[in-house]
N, C-alpha and C positions, 0 to 999 in steps of 0.2 A: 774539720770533718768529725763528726757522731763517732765516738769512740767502738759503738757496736757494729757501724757499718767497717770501719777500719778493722776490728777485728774480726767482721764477716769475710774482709778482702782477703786480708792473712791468711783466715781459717784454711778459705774458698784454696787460696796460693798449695798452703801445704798440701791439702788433700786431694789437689790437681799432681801434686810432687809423689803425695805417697801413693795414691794411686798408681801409678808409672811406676813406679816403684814394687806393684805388688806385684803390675801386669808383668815385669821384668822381672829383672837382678837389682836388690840391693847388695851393694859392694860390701858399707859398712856394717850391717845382719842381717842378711839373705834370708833367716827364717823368721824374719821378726813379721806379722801382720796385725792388724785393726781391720775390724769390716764392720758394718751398721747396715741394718735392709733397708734404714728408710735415711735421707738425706734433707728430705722437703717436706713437711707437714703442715695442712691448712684443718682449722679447727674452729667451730662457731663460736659465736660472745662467751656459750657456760663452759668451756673448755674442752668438749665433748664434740665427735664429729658428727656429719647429718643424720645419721642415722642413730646417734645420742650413746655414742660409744665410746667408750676412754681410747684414748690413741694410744699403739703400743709396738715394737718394734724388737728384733734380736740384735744382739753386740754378741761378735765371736773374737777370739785373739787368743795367741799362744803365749801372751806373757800375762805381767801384772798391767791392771791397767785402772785409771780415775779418769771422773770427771770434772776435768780443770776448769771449767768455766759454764753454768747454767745461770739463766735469767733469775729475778727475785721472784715472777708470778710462775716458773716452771721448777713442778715439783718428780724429783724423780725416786721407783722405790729401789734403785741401785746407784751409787754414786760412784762405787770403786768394787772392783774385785781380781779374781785368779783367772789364770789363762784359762780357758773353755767356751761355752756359748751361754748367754742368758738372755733372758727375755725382759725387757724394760719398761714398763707402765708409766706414763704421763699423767697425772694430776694438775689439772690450770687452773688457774685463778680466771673467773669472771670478767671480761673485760670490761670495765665501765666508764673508760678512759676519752670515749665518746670518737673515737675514730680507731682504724685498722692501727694493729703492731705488729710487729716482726721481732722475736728474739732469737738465741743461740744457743744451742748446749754444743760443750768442744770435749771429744775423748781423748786424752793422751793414753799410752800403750810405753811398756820397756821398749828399748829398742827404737827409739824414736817414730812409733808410728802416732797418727793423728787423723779423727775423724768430726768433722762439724753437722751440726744439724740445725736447718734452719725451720724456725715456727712459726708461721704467722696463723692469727688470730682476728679474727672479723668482730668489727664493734656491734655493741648493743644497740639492738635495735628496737625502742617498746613495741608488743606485740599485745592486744584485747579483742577476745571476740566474745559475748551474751547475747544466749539464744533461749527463750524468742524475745525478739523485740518489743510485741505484742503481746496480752497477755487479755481472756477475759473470762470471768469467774461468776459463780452466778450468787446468789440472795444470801447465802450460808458461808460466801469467802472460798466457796471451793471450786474444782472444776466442774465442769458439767456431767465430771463421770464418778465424782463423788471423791477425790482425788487432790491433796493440795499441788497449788502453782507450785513452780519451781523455775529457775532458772539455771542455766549451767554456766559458768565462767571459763575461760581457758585466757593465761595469760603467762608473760616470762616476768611478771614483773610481781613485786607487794600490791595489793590491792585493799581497798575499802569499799563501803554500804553508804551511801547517806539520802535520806530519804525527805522527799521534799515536805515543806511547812505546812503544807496543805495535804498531806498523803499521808498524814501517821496511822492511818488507820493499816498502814502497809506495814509490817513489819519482816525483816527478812532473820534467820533463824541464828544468821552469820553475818557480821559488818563487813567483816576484815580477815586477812589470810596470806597465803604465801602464795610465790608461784609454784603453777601447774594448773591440773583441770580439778572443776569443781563443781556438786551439784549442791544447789541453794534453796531451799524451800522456804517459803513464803505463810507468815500467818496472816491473814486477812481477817478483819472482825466484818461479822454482819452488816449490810446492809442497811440498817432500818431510817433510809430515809425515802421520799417518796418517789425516787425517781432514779433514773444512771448516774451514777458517779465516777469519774475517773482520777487517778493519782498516778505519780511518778516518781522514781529514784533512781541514782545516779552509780554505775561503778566506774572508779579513778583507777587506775594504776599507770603512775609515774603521771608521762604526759597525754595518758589516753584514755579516753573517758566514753561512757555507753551509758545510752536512756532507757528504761524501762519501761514501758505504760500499761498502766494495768486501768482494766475496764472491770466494771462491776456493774448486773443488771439487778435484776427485779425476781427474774426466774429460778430454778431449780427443779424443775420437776414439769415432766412430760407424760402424756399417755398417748397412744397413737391411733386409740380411737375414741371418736368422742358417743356416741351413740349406736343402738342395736335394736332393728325393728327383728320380732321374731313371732314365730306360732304357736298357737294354743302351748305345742310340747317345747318351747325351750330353744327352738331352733332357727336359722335364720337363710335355710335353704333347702332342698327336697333333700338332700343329701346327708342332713344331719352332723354336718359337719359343727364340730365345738367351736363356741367363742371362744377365740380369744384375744388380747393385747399386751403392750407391752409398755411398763412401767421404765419410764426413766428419770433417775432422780439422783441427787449430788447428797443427799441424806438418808435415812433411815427413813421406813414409813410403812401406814396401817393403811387395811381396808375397811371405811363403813359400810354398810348396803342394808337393804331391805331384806325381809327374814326370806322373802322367795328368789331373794339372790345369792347367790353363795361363789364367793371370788376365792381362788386356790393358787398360792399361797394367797393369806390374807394380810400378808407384812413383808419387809422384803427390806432390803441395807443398800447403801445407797451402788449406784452402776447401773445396770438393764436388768427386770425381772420379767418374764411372762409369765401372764396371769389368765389361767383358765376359767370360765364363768360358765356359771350349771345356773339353770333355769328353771324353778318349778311350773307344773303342768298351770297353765289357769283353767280353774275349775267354776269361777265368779259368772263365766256368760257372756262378761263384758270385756269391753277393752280398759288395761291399768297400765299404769307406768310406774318404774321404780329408778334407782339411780345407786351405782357403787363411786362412794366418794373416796378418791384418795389424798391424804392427809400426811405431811413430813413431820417427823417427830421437833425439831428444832426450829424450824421460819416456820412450822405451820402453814405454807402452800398448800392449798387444794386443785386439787381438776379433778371434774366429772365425769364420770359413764353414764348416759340415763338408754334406759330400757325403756321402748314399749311394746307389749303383746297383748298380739289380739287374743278369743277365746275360739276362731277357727284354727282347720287345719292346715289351712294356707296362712299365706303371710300379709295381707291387705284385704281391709274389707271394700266393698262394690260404693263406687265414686256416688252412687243413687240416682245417676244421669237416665232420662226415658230412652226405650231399644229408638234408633233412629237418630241419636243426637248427634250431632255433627262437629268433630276435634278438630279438624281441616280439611278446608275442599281450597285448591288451587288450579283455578281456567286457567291463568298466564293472559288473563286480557289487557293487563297495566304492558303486555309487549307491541299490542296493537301500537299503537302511534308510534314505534320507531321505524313503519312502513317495511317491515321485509316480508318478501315471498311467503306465501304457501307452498311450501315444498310438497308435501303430501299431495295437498289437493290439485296442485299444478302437474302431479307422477313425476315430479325430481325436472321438469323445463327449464322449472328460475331456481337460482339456488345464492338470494340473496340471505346472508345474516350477520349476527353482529358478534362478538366474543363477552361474556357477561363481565369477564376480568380486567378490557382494554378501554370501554367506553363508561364514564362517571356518570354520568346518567343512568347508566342500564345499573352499574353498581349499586346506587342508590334505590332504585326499583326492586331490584336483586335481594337489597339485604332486607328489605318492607316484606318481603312476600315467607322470610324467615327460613326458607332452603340454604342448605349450605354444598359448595364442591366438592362432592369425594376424594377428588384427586387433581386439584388443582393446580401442582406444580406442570399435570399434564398440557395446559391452558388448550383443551377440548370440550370447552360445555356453553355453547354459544344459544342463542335466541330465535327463531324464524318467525313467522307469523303470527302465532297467540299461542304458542310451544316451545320447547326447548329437542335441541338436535345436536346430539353428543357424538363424540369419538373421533378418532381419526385413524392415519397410519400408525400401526403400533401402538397408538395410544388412546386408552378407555379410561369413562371416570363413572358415574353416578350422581345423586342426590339426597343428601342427610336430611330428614325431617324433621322441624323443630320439634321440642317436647310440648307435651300434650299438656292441659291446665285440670290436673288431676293433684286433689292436695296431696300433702305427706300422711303416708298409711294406707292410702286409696289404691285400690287398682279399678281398671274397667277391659274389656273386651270388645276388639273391634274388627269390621271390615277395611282393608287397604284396598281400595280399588282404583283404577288408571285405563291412559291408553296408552297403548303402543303400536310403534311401525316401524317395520326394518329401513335401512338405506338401498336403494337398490341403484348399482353403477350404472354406467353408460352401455354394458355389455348384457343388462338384463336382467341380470341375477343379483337376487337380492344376498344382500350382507349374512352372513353366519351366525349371530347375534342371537345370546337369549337373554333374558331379565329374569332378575333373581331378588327376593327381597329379604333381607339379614335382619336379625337385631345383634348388633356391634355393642353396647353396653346397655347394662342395668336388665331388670326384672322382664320373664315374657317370655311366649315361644308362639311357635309359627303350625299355622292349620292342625292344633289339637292335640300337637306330640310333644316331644323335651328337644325338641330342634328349636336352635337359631335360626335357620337358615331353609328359604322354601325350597322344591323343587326348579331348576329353570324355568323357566315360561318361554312358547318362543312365537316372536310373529308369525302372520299370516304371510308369505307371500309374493307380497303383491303391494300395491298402493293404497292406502288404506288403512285406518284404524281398526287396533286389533283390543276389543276391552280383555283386563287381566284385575283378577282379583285373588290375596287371601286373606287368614282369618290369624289374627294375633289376640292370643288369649295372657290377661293377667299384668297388661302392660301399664307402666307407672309414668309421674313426670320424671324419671331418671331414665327413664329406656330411649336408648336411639335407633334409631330406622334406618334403612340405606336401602331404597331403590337402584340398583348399577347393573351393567353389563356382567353378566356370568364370567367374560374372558378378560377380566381384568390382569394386567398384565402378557397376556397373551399379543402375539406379533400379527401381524393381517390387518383386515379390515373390519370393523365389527363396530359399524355406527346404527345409530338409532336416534327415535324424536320418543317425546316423551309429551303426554297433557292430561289436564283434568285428575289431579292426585285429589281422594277426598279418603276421609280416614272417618266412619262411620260406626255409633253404640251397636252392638249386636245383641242378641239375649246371650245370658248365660247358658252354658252348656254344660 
């Protein structure tokens, strides 16, 4: 038998004896006692418990008293003293012994008292975590926020760096190190080859090992706009609201520009800058363009701003198109041959049609004639006769019209004109329904004012086509249109047909 377990048995025996002993009468010195608060101590691999705290415990007794027997890896800072109470700290040796131990410390006391403690200790177990795994840098070796890599180590073990034969251009700032937590920065050298490159290196510790990969592009340097149409004065809306964008870059870096642009700051270190842009007046007549280049002090990366302004006070000069000319006119005759109802003309009798969403055919027709869904998840925008008849219960949608074929710079002004006709139930009474025509994005406003958005329009009635028209002045190929039901969203019933959309030059106003 293990000489430690036999003398755990002993120990165990007496201190079963003196125990009884205290709870009682000892015959042979009644006042003699030992006492320890702790009997059973568990302690991880670094000798320290979970919480990474030295173990520690009191010993009280009324006599002289040693400790007659402690293991060789348990260190204690009292071995022997006078009768009173003290407090005793543990010092452990690391276990590396590659499985659990169990040792002993035995107090003898005058008087024949005795107390054992038993220690066991949980083996090492290697432990590596590096984060990030991933790593990607841009043209200048650095982050994207101007910033070097780094990585962070956390381990219980010695650690090393070793960087693969193909990756030297990775150099980490630290190879090697002790245990604990660690943060490791990274020098990367530039880029200068013509394309992504990636490398990799390895951190060991003991039997545990982690890859690093690091990616390197091309980039470094961002601007978040890339151009600015603007008027005579500088500006790029009625509003006069200032340019501006925002510089992002992993370096240092200048503004060039034309003498009638003037960028503020005109340099900026590498991270996010916003960069205010002033505009002189054009006084030329004409239309010019300029450009503010931005340039990094060390990869030298460029990206461009270019500028054009016209020499009116608006922002687009007139497409040159004659009053009359026609952007789009859509009958919906490509719906004749799917053979459904005239609902209108029939006063709601047949009320055959097709769903533009559910039939490939009509899709394919659908997507020719360049309309898009409003609200298509509503799937309410079906087909009839050589029209379209929208809504349902609760559910309304509309018609996006394609962009207009007006170059960049241009605007024109036009008529939207249409028909319309309510639904009228079985009970007589026609649907609630009015039409409304939006512009949803880009340049433009509606019948002469700074609205988006027209008055309602509402049917006649009755059965019947009802013509509806208004006037969109200033409109570009970025502006969108949206023919829809006013109650969008709205619960009830509020259907309608919809034909004959054409989008007509008007004069200037």
């Amino acid at each position: 038998m293990n000489f430690k377990h036999m003398l755990f048995r002993a120990a165990s025996a007496l201190l079963l004896v003196s125990g009884l002993g205290f709870a009682g009468c000892d015959d042979a010195d009644p006042d003699a006692f030992l006492s320890v608060t702790r009997q059973e101590i568990e302690v991880e691999y670094t000798g320290l418990t979970t919480e990474g705290e030295m173990v520690n415990f009191d010993l009280g007794t009324n006599r002289s008293w040693r400790a007659s027997y402690v293991e060789e890896w348990i260190h204690l800072t009292h071995t022997e003293g006078d009768r009173g109470r003290v407090r005793i700290f543990l010092s452990i040796d690391e276990n590396n012994t590659g499985e659990d131990r169990t040792g002993f410390i035995i107090f003898e006391g005058d008087g024949g008292t005795r107390r054992t403690i038993a220690v066991t200790q949980k083996l090492k177990v290697d432990a590596l975590s590096v984060t990030p795994a991933k790593i990607t840098v841009v043209k200048s070796g650095l982050l994207e926020t101007g910033e070097k890599a780094a990585i962070f180590i956390s381990t219980n073990c010695d650690w090393e760096i070793s960087v693969a034969d193909d990756s030297k251009w990775i150099t980490p700032v630290k190879t090697s190190g002790a245990p604990g937590d660690e943060s490791i920065d990274l020098d990367i050298a530039q880029n200068t080859t013509d394309g992504v490159r990636t490398g990799t290196f390895t951190v060991t510790a003991d039997s545990k090992t982690a890859t690093v990969t690091v990616t390197q592009n091309l980039e470094g340097l961002k601007v978040s706009v890339s151009s600015f149409l603007v008027n005579k004065f500088g500006f790029s809306d009625e509003d006069r609201t200032p340019l501006t964008f925002t510089v992002t870059a992993a370096e240092a870096w200048t503004a060039q520009s034309d003498g009638w642009l003037t960028p503020s700051p005109a340099s900026g270190d590498a991270g996010e800058t916003e960069v205010t842009l002033t505009v002189g007046e054009n006084g030329t007549g004409a239309l010019r363009s300029g450009e503010v280049k931005i340039v990094t002090a060390q990869t030298g990366l460029e990206e461009t701003v270019s500028v054009s302004q016209n020499a009116k006070d608006n922002l687009f000069e007139d497409d040159g198109q004659q009053v009359g000319h026609v952007y789009y006119n859509e009958p919906f005759d490509w719906a004749i041959p799917f053979g459904m109802d005239d609902q209108v003309g029939l006063n709601g009798t047949k009320w055959t049609r097709l769903s533009v969403q559910k039939n490939d055919e009509i899709k394919a027709a659908w997507a020719k004639c360049g309309l898009t869904d409003f609200n298509p998840d509503a799937n309410c925008l079906f087909i009839a006769s050589d029209y379209l008849h929208m809504g349902g219960k609760n559910i309304q949608t509309g018609v996006i019209l394609p962009a207009i074929g007006v170059k960049a710079g241009q605007s024109t002004d036009v008529e939207l004109s249409m028909e319309t006709c309510a639904n009228i139930g079985g009970s007589g009474t026609p649907d609630g329904v009015t039409v409304t025509v939006e512009i949803t994005a880009g340049p433009g406003t509606v019948n002469g004012d700074s609205e988006k958005l027209c008055e309602p329009m509402t049917p006649a009635p009755s059965w019947g086509w009802t013509p509806m028209s208004v006037k969109l002045y200033g409109i570009t190929a970025d502006t969108r249109i949206v023919i829809r039901s006013t109650q969008q969203g709205q619960n009830g019933y509020f259907r309608w047909f919809l034909d004959d959309i054409k989008m007509t030059k008007i004069a200037a106003e």
